[in-house]
mmCIF file of the N, C-alpha and C atoms, coordinates in Angstrom:
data_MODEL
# 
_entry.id   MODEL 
# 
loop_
_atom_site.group_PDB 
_atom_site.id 
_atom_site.type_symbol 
_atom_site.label_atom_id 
_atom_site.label_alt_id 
_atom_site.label_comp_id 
_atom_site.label_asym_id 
_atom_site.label_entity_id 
_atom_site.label_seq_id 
_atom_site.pdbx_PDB_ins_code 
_atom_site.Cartn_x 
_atom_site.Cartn_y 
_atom_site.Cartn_z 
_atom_site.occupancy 
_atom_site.B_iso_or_equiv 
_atom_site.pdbx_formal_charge 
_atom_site.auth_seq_id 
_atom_site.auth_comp_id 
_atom_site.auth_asym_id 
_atom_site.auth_atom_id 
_atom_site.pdbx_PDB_model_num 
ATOM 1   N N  . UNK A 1 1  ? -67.467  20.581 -83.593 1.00 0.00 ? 1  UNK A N  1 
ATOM 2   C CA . UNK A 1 1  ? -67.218  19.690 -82.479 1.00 0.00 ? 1  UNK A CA 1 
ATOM 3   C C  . UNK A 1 1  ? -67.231  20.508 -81.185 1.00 0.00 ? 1  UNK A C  1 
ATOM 4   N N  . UNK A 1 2  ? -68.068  19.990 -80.220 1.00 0.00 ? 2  UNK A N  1 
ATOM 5   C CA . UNK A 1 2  ? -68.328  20.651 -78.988 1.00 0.00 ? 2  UNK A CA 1 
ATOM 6   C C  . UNK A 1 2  ? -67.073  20.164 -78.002 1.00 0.00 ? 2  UNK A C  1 
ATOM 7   N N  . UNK A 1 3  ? -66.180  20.773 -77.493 1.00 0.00 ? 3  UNK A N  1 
ATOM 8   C CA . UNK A 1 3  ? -66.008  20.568 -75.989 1.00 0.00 ? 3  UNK A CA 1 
ATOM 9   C C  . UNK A 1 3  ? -66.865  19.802 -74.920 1.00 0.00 ? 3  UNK A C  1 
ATOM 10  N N  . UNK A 1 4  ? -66.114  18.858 -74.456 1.00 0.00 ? 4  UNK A N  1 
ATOM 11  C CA . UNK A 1 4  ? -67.234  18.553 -73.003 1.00 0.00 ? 4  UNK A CA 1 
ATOM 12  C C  . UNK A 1 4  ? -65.812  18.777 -71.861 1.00 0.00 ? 4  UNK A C  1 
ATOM 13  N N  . UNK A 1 5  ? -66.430  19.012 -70.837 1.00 0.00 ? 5  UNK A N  1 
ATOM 14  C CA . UNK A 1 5  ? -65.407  18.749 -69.401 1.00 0.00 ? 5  UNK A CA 1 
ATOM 15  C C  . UNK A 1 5  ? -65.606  17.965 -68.963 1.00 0.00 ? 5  UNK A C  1 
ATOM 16  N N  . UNK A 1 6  ? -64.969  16.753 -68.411 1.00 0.00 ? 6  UNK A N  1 
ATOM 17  C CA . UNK A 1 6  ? -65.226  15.853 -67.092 1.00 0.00 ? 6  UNK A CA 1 
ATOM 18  C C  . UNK A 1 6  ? -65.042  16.678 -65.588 1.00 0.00 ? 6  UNK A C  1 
ATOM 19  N N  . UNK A 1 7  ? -65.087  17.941 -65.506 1.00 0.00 ? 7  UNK A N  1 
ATOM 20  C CA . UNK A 1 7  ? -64.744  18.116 -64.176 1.00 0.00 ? 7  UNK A CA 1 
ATOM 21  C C  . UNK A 1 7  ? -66.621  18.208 -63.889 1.00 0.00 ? 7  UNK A C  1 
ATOM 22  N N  . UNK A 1 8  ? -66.996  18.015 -62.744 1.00 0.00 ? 8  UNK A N  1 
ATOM 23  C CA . UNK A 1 8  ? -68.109  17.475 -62.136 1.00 0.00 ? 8  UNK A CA 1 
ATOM 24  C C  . UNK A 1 8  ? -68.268  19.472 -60.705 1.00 0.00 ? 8  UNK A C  1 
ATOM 25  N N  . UNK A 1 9  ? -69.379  19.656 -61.482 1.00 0.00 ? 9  UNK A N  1 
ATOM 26  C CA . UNK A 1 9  ? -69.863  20.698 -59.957 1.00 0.00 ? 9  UNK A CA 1 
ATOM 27  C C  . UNK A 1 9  ? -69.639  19.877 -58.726 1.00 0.00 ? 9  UNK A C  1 
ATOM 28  N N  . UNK A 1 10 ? -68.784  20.627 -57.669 1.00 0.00 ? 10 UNK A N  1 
ATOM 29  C CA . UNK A 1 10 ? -69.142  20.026 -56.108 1.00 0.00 ? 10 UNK A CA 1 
ATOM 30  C C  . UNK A 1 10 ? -70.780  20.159 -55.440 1.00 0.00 ? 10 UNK A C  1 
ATOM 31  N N  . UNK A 1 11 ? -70.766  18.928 -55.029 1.00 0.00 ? 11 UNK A N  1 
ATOM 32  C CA . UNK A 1 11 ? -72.229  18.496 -54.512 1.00 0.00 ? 11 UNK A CA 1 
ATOM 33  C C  . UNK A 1 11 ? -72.012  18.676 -52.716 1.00 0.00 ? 11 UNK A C  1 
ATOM 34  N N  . UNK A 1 12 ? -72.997  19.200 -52.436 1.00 0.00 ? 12 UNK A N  1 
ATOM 35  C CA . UNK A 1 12 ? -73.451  19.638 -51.128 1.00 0.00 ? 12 UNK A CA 1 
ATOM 36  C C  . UNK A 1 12 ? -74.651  18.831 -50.492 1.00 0.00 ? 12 UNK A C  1 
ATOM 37  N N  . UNK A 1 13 ? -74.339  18.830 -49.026 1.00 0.00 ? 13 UNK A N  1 
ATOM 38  C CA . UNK A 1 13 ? -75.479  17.938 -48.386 1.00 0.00 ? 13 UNK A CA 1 
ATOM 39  C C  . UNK A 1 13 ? -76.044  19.325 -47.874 1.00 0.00 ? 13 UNK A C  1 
ATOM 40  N N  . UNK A 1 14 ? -77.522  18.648 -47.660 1.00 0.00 ? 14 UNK A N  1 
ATOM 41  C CA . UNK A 1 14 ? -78.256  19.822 -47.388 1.00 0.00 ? 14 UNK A CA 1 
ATOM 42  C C  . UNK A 1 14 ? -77.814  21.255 -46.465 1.00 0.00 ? 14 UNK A C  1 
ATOM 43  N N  . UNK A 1 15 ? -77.420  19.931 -45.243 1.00 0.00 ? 15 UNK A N  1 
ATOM 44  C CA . UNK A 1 15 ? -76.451  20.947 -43.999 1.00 0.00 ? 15 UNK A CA 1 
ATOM 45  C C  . UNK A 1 15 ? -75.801  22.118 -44.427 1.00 0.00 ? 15 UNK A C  1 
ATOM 46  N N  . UNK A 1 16 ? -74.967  21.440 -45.306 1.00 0.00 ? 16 UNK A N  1 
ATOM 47  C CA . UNK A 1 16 ? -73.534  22.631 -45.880 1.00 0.00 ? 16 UNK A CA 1 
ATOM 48  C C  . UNK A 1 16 ? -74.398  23.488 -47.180 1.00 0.00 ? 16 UNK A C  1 
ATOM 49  N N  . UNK A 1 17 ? -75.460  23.317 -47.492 1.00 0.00 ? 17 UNK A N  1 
ATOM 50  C CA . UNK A 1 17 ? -76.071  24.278 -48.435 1.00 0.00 ? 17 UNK A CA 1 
ATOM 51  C C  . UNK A 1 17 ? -76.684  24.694 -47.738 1.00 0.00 ? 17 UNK A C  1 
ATOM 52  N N  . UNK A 1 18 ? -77.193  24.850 -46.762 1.00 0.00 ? 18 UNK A N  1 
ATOM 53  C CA . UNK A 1 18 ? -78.046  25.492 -45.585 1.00 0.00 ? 18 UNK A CA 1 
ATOM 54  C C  . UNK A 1 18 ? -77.680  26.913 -44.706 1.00 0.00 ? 18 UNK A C  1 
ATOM 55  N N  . UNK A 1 19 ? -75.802  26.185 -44.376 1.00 0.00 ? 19 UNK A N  1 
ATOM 56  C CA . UNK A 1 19 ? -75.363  26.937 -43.706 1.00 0.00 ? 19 UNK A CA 1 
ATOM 57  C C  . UNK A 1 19 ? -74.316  27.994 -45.036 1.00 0.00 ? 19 UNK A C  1 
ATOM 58  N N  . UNK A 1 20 ? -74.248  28.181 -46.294 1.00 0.00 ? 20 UNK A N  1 
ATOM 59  C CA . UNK A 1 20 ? -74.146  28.791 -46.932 1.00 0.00 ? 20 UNK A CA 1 
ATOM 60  C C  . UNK A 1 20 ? -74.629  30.190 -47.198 1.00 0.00 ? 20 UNK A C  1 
ATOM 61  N N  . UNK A 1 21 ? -73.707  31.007 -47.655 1.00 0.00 ? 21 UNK A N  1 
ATOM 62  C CA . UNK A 1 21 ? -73.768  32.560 -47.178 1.00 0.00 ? 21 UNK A CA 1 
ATOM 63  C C  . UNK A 1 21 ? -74.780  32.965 -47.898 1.00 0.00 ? 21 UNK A C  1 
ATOM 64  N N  . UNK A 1 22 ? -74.717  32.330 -49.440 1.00 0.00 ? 22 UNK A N  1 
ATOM 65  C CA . UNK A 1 22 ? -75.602  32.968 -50.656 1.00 0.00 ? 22 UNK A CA 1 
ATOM 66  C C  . UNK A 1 22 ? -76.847  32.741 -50.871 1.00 0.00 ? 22 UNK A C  1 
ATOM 67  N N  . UNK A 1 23 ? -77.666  32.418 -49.748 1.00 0.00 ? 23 UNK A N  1 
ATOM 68  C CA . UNK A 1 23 ? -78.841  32.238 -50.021 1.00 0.00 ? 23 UNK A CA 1 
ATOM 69  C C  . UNK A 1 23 ? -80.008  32.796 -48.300 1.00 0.00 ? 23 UNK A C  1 
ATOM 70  N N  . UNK A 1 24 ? -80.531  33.573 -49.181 1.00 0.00 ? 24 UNK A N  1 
ATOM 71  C CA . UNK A 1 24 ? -81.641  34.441 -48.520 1.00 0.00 ? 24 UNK A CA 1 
ATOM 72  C C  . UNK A 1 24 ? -82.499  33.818 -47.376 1.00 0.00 ? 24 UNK A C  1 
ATOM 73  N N  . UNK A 1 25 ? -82.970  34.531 -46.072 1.00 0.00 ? 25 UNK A N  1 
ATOM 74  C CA . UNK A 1 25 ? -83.510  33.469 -44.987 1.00 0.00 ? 25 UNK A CA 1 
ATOM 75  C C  . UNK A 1 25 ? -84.679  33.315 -45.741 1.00 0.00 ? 25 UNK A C  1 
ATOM 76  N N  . UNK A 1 26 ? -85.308  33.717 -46.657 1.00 0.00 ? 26 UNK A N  1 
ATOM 77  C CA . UNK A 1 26 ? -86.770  32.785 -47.292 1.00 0.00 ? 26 UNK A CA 1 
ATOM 78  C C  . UNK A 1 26 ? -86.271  31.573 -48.003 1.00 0.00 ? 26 UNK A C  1 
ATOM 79  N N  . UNK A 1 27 ? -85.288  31.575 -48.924 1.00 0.00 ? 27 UNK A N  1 
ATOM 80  C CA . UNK A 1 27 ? -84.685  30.711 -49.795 1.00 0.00 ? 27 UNK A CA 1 
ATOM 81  C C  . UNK A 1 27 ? -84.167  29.457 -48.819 1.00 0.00 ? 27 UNK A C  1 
ATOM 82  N N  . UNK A 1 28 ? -83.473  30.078 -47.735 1.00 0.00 ? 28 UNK A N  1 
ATOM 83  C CA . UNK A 1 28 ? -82.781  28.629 -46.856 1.00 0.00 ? 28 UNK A CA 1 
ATOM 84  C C  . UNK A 1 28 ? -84.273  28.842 -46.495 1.00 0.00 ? 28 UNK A C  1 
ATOM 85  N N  . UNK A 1 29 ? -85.018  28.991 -45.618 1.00 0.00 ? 29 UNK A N  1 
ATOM 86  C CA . UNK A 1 29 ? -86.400  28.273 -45.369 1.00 0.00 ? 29 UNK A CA 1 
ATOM 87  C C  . UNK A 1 29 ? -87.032  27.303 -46.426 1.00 0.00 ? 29 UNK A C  1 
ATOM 88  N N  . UNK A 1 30 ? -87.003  27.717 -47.294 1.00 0.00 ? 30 UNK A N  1 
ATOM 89  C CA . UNK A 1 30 ? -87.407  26.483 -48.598 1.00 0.00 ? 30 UNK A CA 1 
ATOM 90  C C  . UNK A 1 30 ? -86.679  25.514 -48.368 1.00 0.00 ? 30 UNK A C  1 
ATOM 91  N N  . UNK A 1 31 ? -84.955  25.627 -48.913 1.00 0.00 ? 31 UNK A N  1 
ATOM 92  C CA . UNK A 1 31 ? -84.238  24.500 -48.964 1.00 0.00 ? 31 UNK A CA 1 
ATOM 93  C C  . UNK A 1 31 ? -84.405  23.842 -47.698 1.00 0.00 ? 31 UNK A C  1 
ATOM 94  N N  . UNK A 1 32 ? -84.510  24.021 -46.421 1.00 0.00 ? 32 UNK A N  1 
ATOM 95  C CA . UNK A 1 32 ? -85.195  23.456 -45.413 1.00 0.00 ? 32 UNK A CA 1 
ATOM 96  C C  . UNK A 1 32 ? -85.940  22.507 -45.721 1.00 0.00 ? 32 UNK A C  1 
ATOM 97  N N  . UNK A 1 33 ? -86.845  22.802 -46.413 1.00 0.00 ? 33 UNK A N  1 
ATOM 98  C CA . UNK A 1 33 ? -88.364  22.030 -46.600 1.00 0.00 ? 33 UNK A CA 1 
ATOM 99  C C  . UNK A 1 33 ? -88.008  20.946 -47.830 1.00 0.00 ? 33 UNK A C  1 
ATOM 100 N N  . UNK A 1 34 ? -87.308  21.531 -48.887 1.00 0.00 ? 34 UNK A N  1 
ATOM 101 C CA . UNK A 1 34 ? -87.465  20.849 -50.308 1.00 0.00 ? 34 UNK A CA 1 
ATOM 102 C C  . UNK A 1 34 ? -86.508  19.928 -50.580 1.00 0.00 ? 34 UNK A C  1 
ATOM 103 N N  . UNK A 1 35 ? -85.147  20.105 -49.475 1.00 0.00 ? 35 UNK A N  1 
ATOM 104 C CA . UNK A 1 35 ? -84.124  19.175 -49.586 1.00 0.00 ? 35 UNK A CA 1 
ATOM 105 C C  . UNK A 1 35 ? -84.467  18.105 -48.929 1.00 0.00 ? 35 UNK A C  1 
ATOM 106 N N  . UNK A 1 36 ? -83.633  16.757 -49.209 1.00 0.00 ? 36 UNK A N  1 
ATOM 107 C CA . UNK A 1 36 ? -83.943  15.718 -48.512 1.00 0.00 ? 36 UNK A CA 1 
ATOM 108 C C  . UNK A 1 36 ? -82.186  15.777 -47.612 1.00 0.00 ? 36 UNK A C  1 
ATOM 109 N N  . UNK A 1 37 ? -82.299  15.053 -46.514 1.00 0.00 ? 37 UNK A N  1 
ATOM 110 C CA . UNK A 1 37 ? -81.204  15.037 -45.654 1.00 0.00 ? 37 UNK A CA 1 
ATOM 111 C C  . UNK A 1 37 ? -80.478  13.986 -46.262 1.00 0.00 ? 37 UNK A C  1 
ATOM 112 N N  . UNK A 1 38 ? -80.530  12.993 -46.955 1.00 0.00 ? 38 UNK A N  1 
ATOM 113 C CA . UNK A 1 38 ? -79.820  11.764 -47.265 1.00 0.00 ? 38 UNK A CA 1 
ATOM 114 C C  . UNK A 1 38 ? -79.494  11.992 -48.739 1.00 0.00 ? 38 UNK A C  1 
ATOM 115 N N  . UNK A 1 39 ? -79.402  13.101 -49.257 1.00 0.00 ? 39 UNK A N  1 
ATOM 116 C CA . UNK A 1 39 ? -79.282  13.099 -50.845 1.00 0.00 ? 39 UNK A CA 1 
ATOM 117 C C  . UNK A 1 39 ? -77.929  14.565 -50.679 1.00 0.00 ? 39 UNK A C  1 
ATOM 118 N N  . UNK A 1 40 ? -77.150  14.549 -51.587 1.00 0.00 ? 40 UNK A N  1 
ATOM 119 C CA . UNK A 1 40 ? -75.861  15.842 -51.902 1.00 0.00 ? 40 UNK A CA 1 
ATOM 120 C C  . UNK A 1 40 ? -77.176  16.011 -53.032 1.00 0.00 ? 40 UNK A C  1 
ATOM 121 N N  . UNK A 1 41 ? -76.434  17.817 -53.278 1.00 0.00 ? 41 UNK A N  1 
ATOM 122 C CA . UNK A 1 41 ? -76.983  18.467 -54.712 1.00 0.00 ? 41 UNK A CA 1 
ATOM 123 C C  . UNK A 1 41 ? -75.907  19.497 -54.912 1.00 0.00 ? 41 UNK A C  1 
ATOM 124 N N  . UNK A 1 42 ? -76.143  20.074 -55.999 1.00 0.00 ? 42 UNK A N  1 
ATOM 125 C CA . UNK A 1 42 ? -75.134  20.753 -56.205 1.00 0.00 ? 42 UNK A CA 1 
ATOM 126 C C  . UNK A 1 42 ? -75.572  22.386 -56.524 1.00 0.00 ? 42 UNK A C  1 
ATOM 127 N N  . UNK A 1 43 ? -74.869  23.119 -56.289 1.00 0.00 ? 43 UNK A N  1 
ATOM 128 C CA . UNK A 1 43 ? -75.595  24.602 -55.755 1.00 0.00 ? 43 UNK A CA 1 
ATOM 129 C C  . UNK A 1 43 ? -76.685  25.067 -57.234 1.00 0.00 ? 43 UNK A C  1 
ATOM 130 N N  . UNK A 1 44 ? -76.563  24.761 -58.052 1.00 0.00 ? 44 UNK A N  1 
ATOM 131 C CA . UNK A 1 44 ? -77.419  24.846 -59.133 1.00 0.00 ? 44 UNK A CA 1 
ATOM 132 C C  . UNK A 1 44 ? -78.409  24.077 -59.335 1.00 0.00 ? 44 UNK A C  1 
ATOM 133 N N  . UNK A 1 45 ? -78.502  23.066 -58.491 1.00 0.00 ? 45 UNK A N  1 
ATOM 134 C CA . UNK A 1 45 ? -79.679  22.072 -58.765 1.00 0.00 ? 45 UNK A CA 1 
ATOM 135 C C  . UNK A 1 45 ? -80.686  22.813 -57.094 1.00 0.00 ? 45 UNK A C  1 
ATOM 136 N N  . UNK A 1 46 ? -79.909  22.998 -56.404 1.00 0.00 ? 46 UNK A N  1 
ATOM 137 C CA . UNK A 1 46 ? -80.731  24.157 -55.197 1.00 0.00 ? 46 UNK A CA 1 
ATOM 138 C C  . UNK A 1 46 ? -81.285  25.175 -55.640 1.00 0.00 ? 46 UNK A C  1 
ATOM 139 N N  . UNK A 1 47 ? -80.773  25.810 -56.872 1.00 0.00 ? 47 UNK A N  1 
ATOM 140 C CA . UNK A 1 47 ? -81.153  27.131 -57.177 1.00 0.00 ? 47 UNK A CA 1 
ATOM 141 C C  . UNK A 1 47 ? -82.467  26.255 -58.017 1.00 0.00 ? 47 UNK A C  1 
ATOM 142 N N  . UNK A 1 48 ? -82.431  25.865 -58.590 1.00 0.00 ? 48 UNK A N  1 
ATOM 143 C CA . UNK A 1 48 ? -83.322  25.426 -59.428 1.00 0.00 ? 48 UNK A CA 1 
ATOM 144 C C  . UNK A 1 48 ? -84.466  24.899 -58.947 1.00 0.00 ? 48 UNK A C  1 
ATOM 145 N N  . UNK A 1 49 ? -84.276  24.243 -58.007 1.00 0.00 ? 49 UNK A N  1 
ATOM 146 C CA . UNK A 1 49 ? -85.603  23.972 -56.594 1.00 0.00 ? 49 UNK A CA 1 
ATOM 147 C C  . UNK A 1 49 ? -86.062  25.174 -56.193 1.00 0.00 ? 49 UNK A C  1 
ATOM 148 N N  . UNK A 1 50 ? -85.339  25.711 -55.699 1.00 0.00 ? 50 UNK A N  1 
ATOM 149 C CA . UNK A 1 50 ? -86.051  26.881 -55.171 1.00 0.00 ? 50 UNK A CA 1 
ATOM 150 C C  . UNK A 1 50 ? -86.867  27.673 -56.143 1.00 0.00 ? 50 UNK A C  1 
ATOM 151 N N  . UNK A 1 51 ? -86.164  28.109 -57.505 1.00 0.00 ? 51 UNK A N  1 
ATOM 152 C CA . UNK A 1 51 ? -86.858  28.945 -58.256 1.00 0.00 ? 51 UNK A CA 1 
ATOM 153 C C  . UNK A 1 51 ? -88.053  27.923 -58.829 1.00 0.00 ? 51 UNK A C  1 
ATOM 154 N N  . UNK A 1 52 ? -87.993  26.635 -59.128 1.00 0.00 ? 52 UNK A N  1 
ATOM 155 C CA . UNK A 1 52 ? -88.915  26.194 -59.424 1.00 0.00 ? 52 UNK A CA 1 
ATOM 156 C C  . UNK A 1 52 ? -90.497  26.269 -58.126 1.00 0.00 ? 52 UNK A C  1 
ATOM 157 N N  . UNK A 1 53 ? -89.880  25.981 -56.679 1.00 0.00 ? 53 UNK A N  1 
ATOM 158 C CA . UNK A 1 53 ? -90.894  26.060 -55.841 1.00 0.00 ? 53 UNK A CA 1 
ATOM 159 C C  . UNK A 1 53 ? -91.413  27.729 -55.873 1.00 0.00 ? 53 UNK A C  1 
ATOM 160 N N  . UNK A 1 54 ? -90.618  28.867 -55.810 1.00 0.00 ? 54 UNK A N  1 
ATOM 161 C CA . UNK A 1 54 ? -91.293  30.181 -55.581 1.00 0.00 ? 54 UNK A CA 1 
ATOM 162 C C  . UNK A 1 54 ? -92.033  30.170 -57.055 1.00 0.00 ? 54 UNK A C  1 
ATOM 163 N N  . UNK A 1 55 ? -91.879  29.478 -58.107 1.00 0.00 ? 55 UNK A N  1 
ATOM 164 C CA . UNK A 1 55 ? -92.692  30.113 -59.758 1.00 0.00 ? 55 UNK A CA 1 
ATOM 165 C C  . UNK A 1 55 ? -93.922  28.650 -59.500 1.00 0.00 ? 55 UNK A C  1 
ATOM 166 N N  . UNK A 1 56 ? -94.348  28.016 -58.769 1.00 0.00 ? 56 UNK A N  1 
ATOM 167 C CA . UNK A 1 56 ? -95.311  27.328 -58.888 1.00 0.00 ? 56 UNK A CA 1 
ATOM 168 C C  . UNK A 1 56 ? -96.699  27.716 -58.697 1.00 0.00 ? 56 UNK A C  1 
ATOM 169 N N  . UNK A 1 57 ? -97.781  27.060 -59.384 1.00 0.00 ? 57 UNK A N  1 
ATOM 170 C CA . UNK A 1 57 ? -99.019  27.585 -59.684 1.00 0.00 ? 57 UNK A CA 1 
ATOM 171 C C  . UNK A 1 57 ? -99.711  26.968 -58.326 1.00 0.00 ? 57 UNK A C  1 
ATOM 172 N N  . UNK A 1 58 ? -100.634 28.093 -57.226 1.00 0.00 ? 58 UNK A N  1 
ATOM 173 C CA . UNK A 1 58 ? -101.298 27.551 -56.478 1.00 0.00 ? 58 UNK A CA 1 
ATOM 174 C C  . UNK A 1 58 ? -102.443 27.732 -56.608 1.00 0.00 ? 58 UNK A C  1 
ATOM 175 N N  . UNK A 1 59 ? -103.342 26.483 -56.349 1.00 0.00 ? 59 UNK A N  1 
ATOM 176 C CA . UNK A 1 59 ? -104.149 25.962 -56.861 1.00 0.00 ? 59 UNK A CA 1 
ATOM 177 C C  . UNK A 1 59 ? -105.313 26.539 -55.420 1.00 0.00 ? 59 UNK A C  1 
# 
């Protein structure tokens, strides 16, 4: 039997993930681009954008 938690990651609007310490001026230049202004995410679903946009195949 697995454990689950109900506690929920805190979700961030772009702003406040923007102005966040842990992420590199190329990385906030992405999240710039890849976030939407009307949507929260949560710092792992940012990381995951980003690494998904820098590992994409250009065509």
């Amino acid at each position: 039997m697995t454990k689950s938690t109900s506690k929920e990651e805190p979700r961030f609007t772009k702003a406040q993930l923007l102005r966040g310490r842990g992420w590199s001026s190329r990385e906030r230049e992405q999240l710039a681009a890849l976030l939407k202004d009307e949507e929260s995410y949560t710092v792992q679903q940012a990381k995951r954008l980003n690494q998904t946009f820098a590992n994409r195949r250009v065509e």
